[in-house]
N, C-alpha and C positions, 0 to 999 in steps of 0.2 A: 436356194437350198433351205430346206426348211426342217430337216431331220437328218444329224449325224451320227453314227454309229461306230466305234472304233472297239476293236475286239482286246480288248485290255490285256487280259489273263484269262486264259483258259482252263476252262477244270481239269486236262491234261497236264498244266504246268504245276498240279501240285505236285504232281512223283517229282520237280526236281529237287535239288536238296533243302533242306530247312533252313539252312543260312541264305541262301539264294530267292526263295521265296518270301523271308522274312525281309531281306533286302529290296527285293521288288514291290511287294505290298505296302511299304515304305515311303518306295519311290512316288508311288501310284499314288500316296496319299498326299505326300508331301504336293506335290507336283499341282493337285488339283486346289490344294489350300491358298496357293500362290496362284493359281488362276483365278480364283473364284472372286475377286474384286472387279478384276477385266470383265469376268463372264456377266455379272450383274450390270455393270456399264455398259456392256451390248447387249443389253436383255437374251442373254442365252440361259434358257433353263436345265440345270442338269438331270438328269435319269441315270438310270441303273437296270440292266437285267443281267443275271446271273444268282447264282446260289451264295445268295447271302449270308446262309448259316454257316459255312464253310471259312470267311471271311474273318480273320482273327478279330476279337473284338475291338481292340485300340482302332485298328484300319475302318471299321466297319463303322462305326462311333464318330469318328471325324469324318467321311462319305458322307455320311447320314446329315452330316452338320452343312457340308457344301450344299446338299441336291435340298435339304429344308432352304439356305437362304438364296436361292436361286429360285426356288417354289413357286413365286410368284409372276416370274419373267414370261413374257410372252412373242419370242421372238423364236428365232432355232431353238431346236431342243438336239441338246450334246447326249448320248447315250453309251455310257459305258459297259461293255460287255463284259464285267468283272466275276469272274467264277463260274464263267459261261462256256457252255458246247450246247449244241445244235439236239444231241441225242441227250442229254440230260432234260434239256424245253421237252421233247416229244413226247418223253416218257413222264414227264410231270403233267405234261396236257393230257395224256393218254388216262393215266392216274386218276384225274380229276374227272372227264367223265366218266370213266366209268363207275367212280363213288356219285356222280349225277343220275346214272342210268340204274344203280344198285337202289336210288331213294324212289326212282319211279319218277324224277325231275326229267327225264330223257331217257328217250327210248333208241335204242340201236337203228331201227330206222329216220331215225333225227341227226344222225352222225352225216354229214356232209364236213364241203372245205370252210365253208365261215363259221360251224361248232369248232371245227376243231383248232381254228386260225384264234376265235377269241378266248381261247384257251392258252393260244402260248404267250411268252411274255412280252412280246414285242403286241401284244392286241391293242394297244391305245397309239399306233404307229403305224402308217402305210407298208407296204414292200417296200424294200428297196428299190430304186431305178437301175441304180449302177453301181456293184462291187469294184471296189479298187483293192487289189493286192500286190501288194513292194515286197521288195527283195529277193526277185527272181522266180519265187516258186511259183508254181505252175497247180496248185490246189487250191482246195476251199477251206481245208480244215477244220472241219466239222463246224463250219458260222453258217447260222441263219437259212442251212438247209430247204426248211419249207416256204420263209419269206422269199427266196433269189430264185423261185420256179422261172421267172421271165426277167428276171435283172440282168441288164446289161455286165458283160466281165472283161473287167480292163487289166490286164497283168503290164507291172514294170520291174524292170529291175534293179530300180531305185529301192534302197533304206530306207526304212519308214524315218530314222532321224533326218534325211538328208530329202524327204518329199517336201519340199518348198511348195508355195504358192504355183510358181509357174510350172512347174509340176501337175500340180495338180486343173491348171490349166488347159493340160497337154488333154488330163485326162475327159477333161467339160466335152475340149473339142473334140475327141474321137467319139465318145457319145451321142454329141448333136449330131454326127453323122451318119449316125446309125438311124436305117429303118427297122421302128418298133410294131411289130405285127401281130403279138400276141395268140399266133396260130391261125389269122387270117393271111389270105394273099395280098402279095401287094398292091393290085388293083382295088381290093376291098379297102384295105389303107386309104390308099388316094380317093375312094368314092365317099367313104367315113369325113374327109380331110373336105373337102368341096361340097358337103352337104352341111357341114358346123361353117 
């Protein structure tokens, strides 16, 4: 595994209430300040995508302070999805070219899937392979929409506190055993597979 993404706080969770939020963004903070000694000892580099202006400042400040001293780590990169939805990326990618296509940098027949891919905020990071989502539900919840076009989806209904190791083990193995086709047949597959 070489890129992890955990969808922190969603720009949805700010309607909940202010004590609640302020509580969580707390959590969120605390939690990675006390990782961040581990994370440096396994060479795990931290990231961030989400709307960072939204981000109280104290929380945002101390983040800012883990993902610098992690900066130089070149092992997994941890990626926190903090102040993030799927339709906020779009419509910021969306934003952005067209202030590229308004300067004459890009033109509307230049818009394809890799403008628009290195536009969102996950562009310094592959798709995902395989979405894992605990605790039952059966969505996406507005993550990562345009990255998981072909990502494998593993629903449990396990507790994200309670997804252990072997858990997540569970979930290696039902992946490997998935055939990844990408909109070819599976004979293409197999002939792709014995000509490499």
């Amino acid at each position: 595994v070489k890129y992890l993404t955990l969808y922190t706080f969603s720009t949805e969770n700010w309607n909940r209430p202010d004590a609640e939020v302020d509580f969580l963004m707390n959590l969120v903070v605390t939690a990675i300040e006390q990782q961040t000694p581990d994370l440096i000892k396994n060479n795990v580099r931290l990231t961030m995508i989400g709307d960072a202006s939204r981000i109280p400042q104290f929380a945002r400040e101390r983040l800012m302070k883990c993902i610098d001293d992690t900066s130089r780590d070149t092992g997994l990169v941890l990626c926190l999805a903090l102040s993030y939805s799927s339709r906020w990326e779009i419509v910021e990618a969306c934003k952005a070219i067209a202030q590229e296509v308004q300067q004459g940098k890009l033109s509307p027949g230049d818009i394809d899937d890799e403008v628009i891919s290195s536009h969102l905020a996950t562009h310094a990071m592959p798709d995902p392979d395989l979405l894992i989502r605990t605790a039952g539900d059966l969505r996406i919840s507005n993550y990562l929409l345009w990255q998981i076009a072909y990502s494998e989806l593993y629903f449990t209904p396990v507790f994200w506190p309670d997804f252990s190791k072997d858990e997540f083990l569970k979930a290696i193995i039902d992946f490997q055993s998935r055939e990844r086709r990408f909109g070819k047949t599976s004979e293409q597959v197999k002939n792709n597979k014995e000509q490499n």
